[in-house]
C-alpha positions as CSV (number, residue, x, y, z in Angstrom):
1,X,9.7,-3.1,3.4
2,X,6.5,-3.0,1.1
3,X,3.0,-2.0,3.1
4,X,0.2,-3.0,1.1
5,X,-2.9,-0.4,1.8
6,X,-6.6,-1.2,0.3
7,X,-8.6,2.3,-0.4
8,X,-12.4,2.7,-1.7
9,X,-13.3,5.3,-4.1
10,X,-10.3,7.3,-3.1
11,X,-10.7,8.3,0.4
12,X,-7.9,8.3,2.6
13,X,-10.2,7.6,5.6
14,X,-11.2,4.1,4.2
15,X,-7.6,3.2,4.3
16,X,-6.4,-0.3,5.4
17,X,-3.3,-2.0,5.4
18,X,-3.8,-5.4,4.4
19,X,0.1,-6.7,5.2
20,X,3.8,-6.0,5.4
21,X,6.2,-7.8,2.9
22,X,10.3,-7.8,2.0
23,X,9.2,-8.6,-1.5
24,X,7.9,-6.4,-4.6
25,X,6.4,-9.5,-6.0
26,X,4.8,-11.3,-3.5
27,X,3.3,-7.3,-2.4
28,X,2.2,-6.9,-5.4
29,X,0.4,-10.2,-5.5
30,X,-1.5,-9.6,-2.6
31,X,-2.3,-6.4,-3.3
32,X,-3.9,-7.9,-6.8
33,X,-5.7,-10.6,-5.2
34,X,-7.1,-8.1,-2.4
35,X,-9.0,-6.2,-5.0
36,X,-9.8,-8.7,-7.5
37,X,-14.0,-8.5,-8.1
38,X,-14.4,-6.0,-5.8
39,X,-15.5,-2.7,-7.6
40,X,-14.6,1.0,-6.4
41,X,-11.7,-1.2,-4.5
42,X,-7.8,0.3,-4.9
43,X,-4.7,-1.1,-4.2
44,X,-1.5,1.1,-2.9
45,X,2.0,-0.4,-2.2
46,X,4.7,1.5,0.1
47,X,8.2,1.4,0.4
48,X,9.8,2.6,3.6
49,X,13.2,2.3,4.0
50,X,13.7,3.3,7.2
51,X,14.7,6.9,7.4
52,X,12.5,9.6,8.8
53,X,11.8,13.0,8.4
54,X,12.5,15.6,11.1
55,X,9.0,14.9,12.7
56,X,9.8,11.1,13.4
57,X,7.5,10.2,10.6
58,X,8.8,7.2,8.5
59,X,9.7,8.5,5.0
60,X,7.4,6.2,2.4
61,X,7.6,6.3,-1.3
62,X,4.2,5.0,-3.3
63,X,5.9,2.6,-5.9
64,X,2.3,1.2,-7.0
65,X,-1.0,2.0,-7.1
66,X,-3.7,0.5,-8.9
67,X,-6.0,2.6,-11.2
C-alpha cells in the first residue's frame, strides 16, 4: 500500500494525506498532480507493508519524495 502525504515548506505539522493506492504509478501520479503550480508544496509517498514495530506502529518506508 502507497500513502500519498502533501507537506509545506517542510513541516511535519502541515502534513496531509491526500489518498491510499496499490499502485507506485498511479501514487506517484497523484502525488505529481497534487503539487503541480503550487509553490513551497511537497509531495511524500509511503509504503507500508503491513508489519509493525513492537509499539503497534505500522512500519513505513519513504520510497519518494519530491524536492
Amino acid at each position: 500500500m502507497f500513502h500519498v502525504i502533501t507537506e509545506r515548506d517542510y513541516s511535519e505539522f502541515s502534513r496531509k494525506q491526500i489518498g491510499e493506492y496499490t499502485s507506485f504509478e498511479k501514487a506517484l501520479e497523484v502525488a505529481q498532480n497534487a503539487i503541480r503550480g503550487k509553490e513551497g508544496l511537497r509531495y511524500i509517498i509511503e509504503k507500508t507493508d503491513g508489519h509493525i514495530d513492537s509499539y503497534g506502529n505500522q512500519i513505513v518506508t519513504v520510497v519518494a519524495e519530491s524536492e
